[in-house]
C-alpha positions as CSV (number, residue, x, y, z in Angstrom):
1,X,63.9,153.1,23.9
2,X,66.9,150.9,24.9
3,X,67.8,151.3,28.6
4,X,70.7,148.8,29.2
5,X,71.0,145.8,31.7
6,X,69.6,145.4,34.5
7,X,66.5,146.6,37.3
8,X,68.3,149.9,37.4
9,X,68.6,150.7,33.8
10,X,65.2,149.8,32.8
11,X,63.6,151.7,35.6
12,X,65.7,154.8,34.1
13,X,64.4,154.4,30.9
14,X,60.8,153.7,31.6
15,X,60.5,156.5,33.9
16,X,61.8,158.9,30.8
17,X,59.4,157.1,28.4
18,X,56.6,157.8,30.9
19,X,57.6,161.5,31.2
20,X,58.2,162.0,27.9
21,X,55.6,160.6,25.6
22,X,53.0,159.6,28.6
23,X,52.0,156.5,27.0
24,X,49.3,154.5,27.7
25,X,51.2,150.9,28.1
26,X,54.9,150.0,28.3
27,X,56.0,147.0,27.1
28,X,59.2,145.5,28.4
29,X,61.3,143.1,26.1
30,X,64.5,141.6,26.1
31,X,65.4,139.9,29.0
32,X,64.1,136.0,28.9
33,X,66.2,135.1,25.8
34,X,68.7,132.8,28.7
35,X,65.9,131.2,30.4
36,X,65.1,128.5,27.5
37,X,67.3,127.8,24.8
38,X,64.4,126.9,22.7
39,X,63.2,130.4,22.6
40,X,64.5,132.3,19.2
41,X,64.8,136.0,18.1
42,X,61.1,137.2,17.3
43,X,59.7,134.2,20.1
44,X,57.3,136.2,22.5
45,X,56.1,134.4,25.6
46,X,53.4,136.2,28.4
47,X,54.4,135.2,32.0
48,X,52.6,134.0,34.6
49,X,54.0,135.7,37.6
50,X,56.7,138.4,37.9
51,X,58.8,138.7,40.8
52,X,59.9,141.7,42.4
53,X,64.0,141.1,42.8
54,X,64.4,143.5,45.1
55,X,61.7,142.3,47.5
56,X,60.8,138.8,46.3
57,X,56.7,139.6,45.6
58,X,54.9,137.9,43.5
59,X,52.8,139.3,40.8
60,X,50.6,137.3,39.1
61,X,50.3,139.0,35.6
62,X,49.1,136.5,32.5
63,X,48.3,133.1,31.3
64,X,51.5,132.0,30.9
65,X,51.6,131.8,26.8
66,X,53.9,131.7,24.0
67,X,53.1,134.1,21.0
């Protein structure tokens, strides 16, 4: 599913991804591209800690590796 920019838009789309097909993981991808210009189309990286914008927590998620 494509759910647009931003926090708002991807919670929208997630949440009818969920309700509809009630998978078992959702994968989010799409929005790092800007944070390194060495990164290319097809470049996949796994990030170390996300951070809630809305409240600023940390979440520490993965190694911190590029696929």
């Amino acid at each position: 599913m494509c759910g647009g920019i931003g926090a708002d838009a991807a919670r929208r789309a997630t949440e009818a991804v969920i309700r509809e097909v009630q998978p078992v993981r959702v994968i989010s991808v799409g929005f790092a591209g800007a944070l390194d210009p060495a990164l290319q189309v097809g470049h996949v990286f796994e990030p170390r800690t996300v951070i809630n914008a809305a409240d600023g927590v940390r979440t520490e998620v993965g190694s911190a590796r590029e696929y």
